[in-house]
TIKEVEX-70970 format. One record per atom (N, C-alpha, C, O, CB): residue in one letter; x, y, z. Coordinates in pm, whole numbers, padded with zeros to 5 digits, always signed. Glycine has a CB too. Layout:
# TIKEVEX-70970
AXYZ...
//
This chain:
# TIKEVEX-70970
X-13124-08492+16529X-13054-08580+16623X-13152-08671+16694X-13271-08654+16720X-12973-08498+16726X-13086-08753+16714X-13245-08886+16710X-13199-08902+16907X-13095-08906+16972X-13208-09135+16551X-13316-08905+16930X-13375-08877+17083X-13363-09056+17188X-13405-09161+17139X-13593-08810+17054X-13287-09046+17357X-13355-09179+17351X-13452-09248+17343X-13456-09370+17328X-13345-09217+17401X-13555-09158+17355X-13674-09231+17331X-13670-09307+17187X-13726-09413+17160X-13796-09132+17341X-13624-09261+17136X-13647-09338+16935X-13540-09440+16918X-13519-09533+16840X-13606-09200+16769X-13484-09388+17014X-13327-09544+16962X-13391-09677+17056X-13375-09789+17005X-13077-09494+17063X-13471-09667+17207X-13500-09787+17247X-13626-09803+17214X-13714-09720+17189X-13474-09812+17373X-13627-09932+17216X-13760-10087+17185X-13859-10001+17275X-13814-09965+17384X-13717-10311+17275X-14020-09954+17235X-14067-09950+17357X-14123-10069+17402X-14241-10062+17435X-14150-09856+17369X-14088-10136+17407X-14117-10262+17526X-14023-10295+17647X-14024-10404+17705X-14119-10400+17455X-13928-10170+17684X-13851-10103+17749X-13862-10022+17837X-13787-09999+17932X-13805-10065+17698X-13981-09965+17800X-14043-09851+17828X-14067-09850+17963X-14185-09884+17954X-14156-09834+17755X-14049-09836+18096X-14027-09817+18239X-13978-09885+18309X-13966-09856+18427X-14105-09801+18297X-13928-10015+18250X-13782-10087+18284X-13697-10050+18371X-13659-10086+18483X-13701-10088+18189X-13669-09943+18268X-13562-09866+18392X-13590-09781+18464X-13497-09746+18537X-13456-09802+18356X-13702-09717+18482X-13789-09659+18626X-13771-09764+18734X-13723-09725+18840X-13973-09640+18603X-13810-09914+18717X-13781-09979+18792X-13673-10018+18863X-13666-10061+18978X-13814-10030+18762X-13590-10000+18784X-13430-10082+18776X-13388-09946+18834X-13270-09950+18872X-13340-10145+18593X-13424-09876+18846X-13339-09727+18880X-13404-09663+19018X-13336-09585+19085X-13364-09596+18736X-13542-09701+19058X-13598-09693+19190X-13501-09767+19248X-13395-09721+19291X-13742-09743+19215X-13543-09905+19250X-13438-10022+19313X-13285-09994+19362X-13229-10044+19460X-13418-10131+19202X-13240-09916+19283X-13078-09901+19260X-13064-09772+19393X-12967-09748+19465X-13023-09834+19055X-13172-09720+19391X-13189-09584+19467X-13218-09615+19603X-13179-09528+19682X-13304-09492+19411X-13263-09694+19644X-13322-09741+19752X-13196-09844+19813X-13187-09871+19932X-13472-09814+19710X-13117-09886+19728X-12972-09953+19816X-12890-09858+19808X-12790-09876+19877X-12889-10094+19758X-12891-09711+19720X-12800-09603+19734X-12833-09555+19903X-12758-09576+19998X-12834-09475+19605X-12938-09501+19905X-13004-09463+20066X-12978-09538+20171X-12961-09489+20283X-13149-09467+20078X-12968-09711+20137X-12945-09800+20252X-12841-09763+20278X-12826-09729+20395X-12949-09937+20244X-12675-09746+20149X-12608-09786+20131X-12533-09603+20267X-12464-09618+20368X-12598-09846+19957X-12574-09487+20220X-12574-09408+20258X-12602-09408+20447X-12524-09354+20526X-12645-09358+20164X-12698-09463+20477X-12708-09475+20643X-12608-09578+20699X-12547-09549+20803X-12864-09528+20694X-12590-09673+20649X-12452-09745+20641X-12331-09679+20683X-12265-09711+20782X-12425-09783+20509X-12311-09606+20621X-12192-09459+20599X-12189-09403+20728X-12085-09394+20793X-12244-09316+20481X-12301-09365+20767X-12347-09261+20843X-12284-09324+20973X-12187-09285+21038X-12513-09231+20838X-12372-09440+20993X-12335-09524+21118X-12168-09556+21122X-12111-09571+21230X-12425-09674+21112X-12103-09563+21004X-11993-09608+20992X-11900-09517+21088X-11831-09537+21189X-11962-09614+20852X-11937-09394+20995X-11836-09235+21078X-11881-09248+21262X-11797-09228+21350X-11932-09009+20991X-12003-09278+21285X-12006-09280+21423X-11952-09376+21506X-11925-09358+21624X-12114-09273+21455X-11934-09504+21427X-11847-09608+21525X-11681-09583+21504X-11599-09615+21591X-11886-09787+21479X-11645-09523+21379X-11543-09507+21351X-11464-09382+21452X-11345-09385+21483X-11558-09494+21213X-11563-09273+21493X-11554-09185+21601X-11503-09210+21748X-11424-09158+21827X-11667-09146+21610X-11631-09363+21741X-11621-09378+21899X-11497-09466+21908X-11464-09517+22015X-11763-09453+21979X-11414-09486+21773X-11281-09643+21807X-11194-09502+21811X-11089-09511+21875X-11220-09823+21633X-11218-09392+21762X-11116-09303+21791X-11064-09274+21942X-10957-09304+21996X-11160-09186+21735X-11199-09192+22003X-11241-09228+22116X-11115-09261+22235X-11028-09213+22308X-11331-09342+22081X-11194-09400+22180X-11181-09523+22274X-10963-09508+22297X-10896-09497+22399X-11268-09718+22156X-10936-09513+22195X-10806-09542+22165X-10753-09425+22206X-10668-09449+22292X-10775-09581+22028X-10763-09305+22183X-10674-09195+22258X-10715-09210+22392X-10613-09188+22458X-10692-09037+22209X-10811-09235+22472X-10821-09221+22609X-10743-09370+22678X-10748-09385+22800X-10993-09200+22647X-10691-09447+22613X-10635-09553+22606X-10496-09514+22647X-10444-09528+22758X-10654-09616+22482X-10463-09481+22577X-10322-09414+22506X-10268-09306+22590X-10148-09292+22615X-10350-09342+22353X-10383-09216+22641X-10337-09105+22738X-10236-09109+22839X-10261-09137+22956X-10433-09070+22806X-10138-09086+22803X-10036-09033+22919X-10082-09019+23070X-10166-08945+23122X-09990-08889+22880X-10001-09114+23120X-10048-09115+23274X-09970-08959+23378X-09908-08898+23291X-09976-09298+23347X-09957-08905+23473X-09932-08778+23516X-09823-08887+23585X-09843-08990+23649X-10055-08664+23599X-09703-08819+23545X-09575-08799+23605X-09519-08749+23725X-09445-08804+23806X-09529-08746+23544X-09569-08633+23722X-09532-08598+23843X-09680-08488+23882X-09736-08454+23778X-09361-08523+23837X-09730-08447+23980X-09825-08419+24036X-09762-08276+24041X-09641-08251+24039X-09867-08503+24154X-09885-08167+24048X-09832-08042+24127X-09858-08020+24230X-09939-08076+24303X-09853-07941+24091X-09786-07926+24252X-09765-07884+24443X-09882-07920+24499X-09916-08011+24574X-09743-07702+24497X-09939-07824+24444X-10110-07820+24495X-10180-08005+24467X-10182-08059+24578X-10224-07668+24352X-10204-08051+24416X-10244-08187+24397X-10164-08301+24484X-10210-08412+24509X-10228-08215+24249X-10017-08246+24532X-09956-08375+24611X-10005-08328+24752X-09979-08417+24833X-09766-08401+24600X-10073-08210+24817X-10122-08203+24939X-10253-08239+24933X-10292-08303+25031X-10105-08086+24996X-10335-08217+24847X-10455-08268+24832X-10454-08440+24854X-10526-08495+24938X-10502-08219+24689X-10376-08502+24780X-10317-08641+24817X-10283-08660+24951X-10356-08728+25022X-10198-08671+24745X-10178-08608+24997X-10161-08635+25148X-10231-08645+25263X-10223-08721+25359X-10105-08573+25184X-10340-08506+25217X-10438-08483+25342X-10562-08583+25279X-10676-08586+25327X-10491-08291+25374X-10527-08645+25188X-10698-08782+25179X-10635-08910+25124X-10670-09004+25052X-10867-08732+25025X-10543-08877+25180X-10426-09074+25132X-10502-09202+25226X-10517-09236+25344X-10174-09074+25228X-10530-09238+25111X-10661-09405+25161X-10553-09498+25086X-10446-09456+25043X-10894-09422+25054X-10597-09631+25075X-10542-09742+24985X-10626-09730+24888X-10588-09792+24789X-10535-09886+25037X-10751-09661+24871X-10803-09645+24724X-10721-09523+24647X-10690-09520+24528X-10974-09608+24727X-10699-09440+24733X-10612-09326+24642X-10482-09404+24575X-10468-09411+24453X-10546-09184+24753X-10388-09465+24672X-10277-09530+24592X-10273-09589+24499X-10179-09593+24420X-10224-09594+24632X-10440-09680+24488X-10408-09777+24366X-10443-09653+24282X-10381-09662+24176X-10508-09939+24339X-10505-09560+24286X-10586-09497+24171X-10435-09428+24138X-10413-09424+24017X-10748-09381+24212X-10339-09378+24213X-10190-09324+24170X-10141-09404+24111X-10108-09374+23996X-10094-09288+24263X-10118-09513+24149X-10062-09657+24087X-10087-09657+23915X-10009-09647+23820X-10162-09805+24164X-10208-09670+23925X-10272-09621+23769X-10269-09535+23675X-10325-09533+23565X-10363-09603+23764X-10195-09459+23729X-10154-09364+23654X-10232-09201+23627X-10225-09111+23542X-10146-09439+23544X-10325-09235+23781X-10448-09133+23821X-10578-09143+23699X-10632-09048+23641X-10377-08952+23827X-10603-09286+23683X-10706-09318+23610X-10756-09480+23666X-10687-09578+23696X-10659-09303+23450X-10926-09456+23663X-10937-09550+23739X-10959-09661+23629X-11013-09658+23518X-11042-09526+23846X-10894-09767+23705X-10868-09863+23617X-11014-09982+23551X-10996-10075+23473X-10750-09939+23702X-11119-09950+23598X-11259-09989+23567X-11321-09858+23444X-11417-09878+23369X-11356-09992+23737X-11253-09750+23449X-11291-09660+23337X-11179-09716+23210X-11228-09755+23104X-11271-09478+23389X-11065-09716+23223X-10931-09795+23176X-11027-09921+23050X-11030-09920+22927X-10826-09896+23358X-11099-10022+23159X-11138-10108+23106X-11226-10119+22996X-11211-10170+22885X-11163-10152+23178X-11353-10043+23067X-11479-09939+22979X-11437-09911+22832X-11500-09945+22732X-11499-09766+23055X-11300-09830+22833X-11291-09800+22700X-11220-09920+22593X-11220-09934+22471X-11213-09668+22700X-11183-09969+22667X-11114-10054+22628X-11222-10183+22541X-11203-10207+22421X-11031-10093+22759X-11316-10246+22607X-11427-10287+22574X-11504-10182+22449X-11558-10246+22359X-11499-10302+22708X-11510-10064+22442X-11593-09965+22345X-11496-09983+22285X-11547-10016+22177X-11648-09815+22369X-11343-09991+22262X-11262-10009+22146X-11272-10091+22066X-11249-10075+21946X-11164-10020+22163X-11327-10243+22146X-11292-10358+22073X-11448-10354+22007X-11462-10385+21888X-11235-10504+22172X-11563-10316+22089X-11656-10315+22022X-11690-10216+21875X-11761-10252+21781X-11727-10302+22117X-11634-10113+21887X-11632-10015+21758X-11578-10056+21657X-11623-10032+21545X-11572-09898+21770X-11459-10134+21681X-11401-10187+21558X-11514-10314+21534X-11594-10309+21441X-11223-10238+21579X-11512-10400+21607X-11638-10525+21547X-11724-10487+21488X-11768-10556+21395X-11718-10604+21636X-11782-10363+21520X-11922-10338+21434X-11854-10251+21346X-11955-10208+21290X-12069-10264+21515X-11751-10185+21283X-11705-10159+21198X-11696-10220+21071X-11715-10185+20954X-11635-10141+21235X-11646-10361+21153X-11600-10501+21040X-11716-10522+21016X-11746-10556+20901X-11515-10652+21089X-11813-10511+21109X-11968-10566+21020X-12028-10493+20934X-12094-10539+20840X-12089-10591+21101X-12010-10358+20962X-12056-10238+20889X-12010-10232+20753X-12073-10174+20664X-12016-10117+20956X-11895-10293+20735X-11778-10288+20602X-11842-10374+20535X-11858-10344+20417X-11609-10333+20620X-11910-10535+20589X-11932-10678+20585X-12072-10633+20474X-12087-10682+20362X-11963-10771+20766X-12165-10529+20539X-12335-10507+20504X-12310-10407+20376X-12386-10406+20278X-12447-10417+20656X-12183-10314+20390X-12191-10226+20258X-12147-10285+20182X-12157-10223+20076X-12135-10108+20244X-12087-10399+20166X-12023-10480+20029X-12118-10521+19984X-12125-10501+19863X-11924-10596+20035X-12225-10587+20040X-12370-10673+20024X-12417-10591+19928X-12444-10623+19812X-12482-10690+20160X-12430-10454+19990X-12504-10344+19876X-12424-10313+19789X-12469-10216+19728X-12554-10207+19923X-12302-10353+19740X-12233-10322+19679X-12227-10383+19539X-12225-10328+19429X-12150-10325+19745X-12224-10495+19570X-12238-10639+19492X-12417-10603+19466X-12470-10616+19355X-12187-10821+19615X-12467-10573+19550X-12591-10533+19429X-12630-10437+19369X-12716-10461+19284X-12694-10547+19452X-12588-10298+19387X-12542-10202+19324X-12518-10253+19152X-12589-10240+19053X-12416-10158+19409X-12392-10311+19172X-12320-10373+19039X-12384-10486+18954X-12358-10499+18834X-12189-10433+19081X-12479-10577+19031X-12543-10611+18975X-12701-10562+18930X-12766-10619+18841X-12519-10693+19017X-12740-10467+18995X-12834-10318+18889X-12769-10282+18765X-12837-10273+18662X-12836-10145+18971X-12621-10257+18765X-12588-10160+18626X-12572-10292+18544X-12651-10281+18451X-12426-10036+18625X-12508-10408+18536X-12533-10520+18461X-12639-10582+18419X-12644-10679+18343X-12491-10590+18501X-12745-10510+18482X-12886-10540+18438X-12939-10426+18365X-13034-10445+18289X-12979-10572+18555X-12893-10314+18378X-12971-10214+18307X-12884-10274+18170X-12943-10336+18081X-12957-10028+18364X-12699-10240+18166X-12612-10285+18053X-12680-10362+17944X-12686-10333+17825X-12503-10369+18105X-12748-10504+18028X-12785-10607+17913X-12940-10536+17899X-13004-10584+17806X-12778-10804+17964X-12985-10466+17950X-13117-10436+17922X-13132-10313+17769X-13214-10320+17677X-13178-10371+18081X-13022-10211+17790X-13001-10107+17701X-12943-10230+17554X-13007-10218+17450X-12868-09968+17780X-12858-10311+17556X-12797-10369+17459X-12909-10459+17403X-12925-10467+17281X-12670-10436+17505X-12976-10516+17476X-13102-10601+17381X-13234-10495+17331X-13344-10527+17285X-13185-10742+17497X-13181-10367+17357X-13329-10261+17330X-13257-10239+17209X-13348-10214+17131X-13381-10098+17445X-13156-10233+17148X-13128-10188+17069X-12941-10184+16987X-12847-10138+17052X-13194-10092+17116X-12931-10210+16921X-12806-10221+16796X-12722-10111+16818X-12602-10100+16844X-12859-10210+16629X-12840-10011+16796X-12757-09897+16782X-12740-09808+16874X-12753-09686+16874X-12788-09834+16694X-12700-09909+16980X-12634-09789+17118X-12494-09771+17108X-12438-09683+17174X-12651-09848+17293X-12421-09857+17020X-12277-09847+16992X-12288-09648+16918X-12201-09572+16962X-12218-10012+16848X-12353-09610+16857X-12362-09520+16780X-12359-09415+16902X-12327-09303+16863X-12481-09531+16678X-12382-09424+17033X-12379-09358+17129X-12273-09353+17215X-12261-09267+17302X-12464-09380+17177X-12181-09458+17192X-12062-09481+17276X-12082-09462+17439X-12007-09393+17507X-11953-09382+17224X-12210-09543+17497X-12226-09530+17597X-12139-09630+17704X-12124-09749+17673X-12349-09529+17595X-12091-09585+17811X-11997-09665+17875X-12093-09660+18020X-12142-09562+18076X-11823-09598+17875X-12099-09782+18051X-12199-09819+18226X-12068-09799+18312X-12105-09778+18428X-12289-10035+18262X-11949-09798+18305X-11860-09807+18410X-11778-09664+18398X-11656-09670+18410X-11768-09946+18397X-11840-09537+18376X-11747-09407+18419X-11656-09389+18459X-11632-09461+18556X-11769-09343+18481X-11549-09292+18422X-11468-09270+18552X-11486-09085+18559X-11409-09026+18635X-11272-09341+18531X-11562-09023+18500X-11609-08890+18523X-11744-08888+18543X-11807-08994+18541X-11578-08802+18422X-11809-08759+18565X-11863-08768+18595X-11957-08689+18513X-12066-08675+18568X-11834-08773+18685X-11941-08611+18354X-11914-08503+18300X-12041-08547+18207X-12039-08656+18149X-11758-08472+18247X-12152-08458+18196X-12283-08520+18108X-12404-08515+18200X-12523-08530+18173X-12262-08690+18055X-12349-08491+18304X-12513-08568+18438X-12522-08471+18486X-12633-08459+18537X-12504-08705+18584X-12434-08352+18505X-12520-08270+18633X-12658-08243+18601X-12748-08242+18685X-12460-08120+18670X-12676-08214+18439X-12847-08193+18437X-12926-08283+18368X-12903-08328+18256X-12892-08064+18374X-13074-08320+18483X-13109-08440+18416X-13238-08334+18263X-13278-08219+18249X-13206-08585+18572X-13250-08455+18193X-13362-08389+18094X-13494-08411+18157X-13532-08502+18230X-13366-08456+17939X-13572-08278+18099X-13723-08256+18145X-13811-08398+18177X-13879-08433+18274X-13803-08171+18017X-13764-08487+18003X-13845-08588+18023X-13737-08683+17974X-13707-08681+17854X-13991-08584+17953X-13665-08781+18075X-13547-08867+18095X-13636-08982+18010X-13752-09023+18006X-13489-08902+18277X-13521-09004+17949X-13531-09139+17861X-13457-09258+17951X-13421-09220+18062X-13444-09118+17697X-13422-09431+17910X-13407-09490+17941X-13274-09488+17972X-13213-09544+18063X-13458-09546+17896X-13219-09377+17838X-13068-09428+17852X-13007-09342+17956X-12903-09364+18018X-12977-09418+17711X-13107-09218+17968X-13026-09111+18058X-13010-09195+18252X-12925-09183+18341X-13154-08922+18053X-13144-09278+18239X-13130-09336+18385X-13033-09456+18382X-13008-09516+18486X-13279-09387+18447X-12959-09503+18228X-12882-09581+18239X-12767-09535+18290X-12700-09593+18375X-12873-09634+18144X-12738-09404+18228X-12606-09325+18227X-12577-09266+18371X-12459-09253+18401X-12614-09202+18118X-12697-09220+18484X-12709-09172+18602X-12697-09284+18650X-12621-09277+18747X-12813-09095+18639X-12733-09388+18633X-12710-09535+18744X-12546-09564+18735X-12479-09601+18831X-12811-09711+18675X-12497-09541+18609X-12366-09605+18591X-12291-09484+18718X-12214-09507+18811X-12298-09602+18393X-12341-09379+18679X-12195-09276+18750X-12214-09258+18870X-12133-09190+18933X-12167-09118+18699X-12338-09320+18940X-12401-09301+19097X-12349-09417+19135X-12323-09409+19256X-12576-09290+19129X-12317-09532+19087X-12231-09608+19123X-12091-09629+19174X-12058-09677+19282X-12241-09642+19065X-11999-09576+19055X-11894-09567+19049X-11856-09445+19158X-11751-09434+19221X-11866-09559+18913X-11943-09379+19161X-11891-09240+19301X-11930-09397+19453X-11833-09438+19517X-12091-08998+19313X-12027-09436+19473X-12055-09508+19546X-11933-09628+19579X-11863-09652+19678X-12174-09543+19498X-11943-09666+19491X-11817-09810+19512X-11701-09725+19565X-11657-09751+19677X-11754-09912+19336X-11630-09592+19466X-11535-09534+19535X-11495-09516+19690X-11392-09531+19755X-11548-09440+19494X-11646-09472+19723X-11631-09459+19870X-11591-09560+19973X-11499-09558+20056X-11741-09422+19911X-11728-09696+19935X-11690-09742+20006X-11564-09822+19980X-11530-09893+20075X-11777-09784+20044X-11462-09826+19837X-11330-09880+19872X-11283-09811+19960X-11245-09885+20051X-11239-09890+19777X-11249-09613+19999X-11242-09588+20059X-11244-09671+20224X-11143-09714+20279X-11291-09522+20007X-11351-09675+20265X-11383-09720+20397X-11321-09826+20420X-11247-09824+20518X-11510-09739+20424X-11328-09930+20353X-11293-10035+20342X-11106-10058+20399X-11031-10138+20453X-11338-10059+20196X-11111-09946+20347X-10949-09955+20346X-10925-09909+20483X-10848-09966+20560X-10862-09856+20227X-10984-09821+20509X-10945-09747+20694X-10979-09834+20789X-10927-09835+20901X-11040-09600+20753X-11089-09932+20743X-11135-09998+20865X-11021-10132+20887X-10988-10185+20993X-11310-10051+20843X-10968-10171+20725X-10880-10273+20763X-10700-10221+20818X-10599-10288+20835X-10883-10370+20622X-10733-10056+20832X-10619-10058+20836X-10621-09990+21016X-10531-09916+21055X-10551-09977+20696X-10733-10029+21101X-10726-09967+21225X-10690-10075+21292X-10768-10170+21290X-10844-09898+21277X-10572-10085+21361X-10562-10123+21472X-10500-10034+21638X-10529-09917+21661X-10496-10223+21427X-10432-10103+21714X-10401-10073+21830X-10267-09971+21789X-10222-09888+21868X-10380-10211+21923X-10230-09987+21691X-10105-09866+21698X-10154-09772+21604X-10069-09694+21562X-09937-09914+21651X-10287-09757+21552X-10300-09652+21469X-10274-09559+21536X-10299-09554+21657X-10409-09635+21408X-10190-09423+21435X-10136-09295+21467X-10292-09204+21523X-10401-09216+21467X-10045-09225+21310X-10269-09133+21618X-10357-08984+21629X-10365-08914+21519X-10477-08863+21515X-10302-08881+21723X-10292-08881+21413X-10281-08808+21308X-10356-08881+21209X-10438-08821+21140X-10148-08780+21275X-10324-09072+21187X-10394-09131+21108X-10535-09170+21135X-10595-09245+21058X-10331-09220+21081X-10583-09126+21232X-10715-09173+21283X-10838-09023+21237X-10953-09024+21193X-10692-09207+21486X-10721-08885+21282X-10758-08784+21271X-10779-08775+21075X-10880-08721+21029X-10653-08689+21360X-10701-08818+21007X-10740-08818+20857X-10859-08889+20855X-10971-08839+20843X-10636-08884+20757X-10825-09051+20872X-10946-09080+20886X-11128-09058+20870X-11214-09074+20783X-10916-09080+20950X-11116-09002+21044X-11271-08976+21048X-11288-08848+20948X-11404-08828+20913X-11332-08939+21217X-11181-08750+20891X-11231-08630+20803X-11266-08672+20666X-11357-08631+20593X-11125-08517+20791X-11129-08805+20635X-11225-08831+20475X-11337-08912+20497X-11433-08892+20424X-11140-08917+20344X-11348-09036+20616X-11527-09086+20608X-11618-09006+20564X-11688-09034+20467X-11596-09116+20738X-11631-08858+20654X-11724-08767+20679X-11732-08686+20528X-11836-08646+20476X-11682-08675+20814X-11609-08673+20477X-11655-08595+20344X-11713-08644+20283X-11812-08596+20227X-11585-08553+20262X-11666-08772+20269X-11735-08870+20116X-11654-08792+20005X-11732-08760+19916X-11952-08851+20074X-11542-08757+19983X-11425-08718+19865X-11510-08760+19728X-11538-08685+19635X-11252-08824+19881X-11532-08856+19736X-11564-08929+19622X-11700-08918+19567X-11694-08969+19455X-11539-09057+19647X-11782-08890+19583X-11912-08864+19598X-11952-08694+19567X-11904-08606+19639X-11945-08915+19747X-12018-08670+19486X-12082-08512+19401X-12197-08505+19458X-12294-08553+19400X-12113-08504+19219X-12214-08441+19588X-12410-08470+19653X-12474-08392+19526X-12586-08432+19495X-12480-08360+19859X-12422-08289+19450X-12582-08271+19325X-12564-08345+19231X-12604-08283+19133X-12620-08119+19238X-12522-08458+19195X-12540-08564+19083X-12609-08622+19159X-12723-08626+19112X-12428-08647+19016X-12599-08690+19294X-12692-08737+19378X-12816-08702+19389X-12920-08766+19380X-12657-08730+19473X-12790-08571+19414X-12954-08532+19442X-13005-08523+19296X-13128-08524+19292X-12985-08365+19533X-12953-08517+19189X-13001-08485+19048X-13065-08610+18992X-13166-08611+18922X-12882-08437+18951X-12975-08741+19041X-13069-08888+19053X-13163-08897+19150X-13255-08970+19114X-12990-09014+19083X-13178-08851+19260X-13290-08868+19353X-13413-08795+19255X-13526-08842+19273X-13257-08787+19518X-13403-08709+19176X-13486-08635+19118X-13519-08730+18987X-13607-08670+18925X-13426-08489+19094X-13495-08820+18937X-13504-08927+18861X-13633-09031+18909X-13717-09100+18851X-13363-08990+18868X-13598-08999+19038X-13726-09122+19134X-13873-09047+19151X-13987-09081+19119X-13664-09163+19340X-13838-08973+19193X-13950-08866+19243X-14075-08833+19099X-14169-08755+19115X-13847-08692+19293
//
């Protein structure tokens, strides 16, 4: 059974070491991205239930004498308010609008890496196809939709195996961030407690994403 090393050109020959560092190094960007994402995505949570909080209706026994015996015109407005002061009111209100903005930017910087992500595997694609004829004989596909072949890399990785790990470290990658993409355009002022609460749990998993195929390409670089 003929090896990749023998099916590609060696004038190929660390090509894709390069092309596959590179690809790794906007995976990592692409990854702290993420990271920051779940934390602003946290704080619009935040922001919005303390927003939202139910003002006190009626006071108990004990709390309407406490009122009586220290009734100022600052206490009333602060009752008025719904026993929240309306400069904290504001505070969050400002961290709302700001979490979502840097959200939209956050969404704005992972597409960037995204679009170059995709343009790595279109470069390895035409790089594997001019090394050689007979990669059809391999039925290799750059655009996966499993993931089934990669958990283990070989001792000594050939070109095509870092072709085949770039393609499927991708496609888990793009997944995600369509993922994100989608929650951030879908937060606004009436998002549900329940839909916010899904939310921040699938950011944080990364559903889409196998961390030991990940780490099994980080071991590709190293």
């Amino acid at each position: 059974m003929k090896t990749s090393e023998t099916i590609l050109k060696s004038e190929t020959k660390g090509k894709f070491v390069k092309i596959f560092s590179h690809f790794m190094e906007r995976v990592a960007k692409f990854e702290e991205l993420s990271a920051a994402g779940n934390r602003l995505l946290v704080s619009f949570r935040q922001g919005l239930e303390y927003i939202r909080r139910p003002s006190i209706d009626k006071p108990s026994e004990l709390l309407e004498k406490v009122i009586k015996a220290n009734y100022t015109d600052r206490m009333q407005s602060y009752i008025k308010a719904g026993y929240v002061h309306t400069y904290t009111r504001a505070e969050n209100l400002n961290k709302l609008n700001t979490s979502h903005s840097q959200l939209l930017d956050n969404a704005s910087k992972a597409k960037d890496i995204i679009n170059e992500l995709e343009c790595l595997v279109e470069e390895a694609k035409v790089a594997l196809e001019a090394a050689s004829e007979s990669l059809q004989d391999y039925n290799l596909d750059l655009d996966p939709e499993e993931d089934a072949g990669v958990s283990c890399v070989p001792a000594v990785p050939g070109d095509v195996d870092y072709a085949i790990m770039l393609a499927v470290v991708y496609s888990m990658v793009k997944q995600d961030y369509v993922m994100q993409e989608k929650i951030v355009s879908a937060l606004n002022l009436k998002t549900s407690s329940g839909e916010l609460e899904s939310y921040c749990l699938m950011w944080s998993l990364h559903p889409f994403v196998n961390d030991e195929i990940v780490h099994q390409a980080w071991k590709l670089v190293a």
